[in-house]
C-alpha positions in Angstrom: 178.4 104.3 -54.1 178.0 101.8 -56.4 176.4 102.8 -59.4 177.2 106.0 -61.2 175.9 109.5 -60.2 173.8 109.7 -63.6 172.6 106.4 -63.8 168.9 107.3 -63.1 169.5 109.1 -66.5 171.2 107.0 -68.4 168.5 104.6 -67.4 166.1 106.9 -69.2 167.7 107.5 -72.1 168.3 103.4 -72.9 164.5 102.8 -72.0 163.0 105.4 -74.1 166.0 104.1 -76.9 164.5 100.5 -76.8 160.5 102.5 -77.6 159.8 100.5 -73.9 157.1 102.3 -71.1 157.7 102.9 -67.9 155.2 99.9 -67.5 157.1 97.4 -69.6 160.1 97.7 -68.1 159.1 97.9 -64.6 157.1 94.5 -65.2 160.1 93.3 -67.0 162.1 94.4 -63.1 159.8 92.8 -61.1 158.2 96.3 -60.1 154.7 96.4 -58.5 154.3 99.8 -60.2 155.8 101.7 -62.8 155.8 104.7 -60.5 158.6 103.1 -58.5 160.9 102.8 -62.4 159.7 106.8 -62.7 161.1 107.8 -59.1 163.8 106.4 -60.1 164.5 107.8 -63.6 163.4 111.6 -62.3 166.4 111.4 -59.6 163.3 111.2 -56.6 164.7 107.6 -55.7 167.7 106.1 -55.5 168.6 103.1 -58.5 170.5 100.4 -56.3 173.2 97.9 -57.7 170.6 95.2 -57.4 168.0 97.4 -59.4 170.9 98.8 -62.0 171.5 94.8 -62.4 167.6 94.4 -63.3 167.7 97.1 -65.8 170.2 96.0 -67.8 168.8 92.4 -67.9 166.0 93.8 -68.7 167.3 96.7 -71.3 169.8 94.0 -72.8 172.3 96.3 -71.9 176.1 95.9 -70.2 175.5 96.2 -66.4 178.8 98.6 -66.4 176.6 101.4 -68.3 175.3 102.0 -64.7 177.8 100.6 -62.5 180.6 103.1 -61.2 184.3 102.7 -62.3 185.4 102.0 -58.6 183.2 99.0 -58.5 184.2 97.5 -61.7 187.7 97.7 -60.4 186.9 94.9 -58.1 184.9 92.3 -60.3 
């Protein structure tokens, strides 16, 4: 696994920090809808390493918030 167990909440928690919809940010990722950015942050889809990169772009965040500590110990 790539990203970290709890990254769908995390995710959550630095979205609603920044005052940012579901909406915004999932435009902000590229997402067709912001019901894709929801299954995500409820734990009903998974958030990938290519997704977790999006969000953090997009969050202005460090990528490692969601990124699992046996993947950092490779980059």
């Amino acid at each position: 696994m790539f990203v970290k167990p709890n990254a769908f909440k995390i995710l959550r928690k630095e979205r609603m920090e920044k005052r940012m919809t579901q909406r915004e940010l999932a435009e902000l990722m590229g997402f067709n809808s912001p019901q894709r950015l929801a299954n995500i942050e409820y734990g009903h889809g998974k958030l990938s390493l290519e997704n977790a990169l999006l969000a953090a772009k997009a969050l202005n965040v460090s990528s490692s918030l969601f990124i699992s500590e046996k993947v950092k110990q490779y980059v």
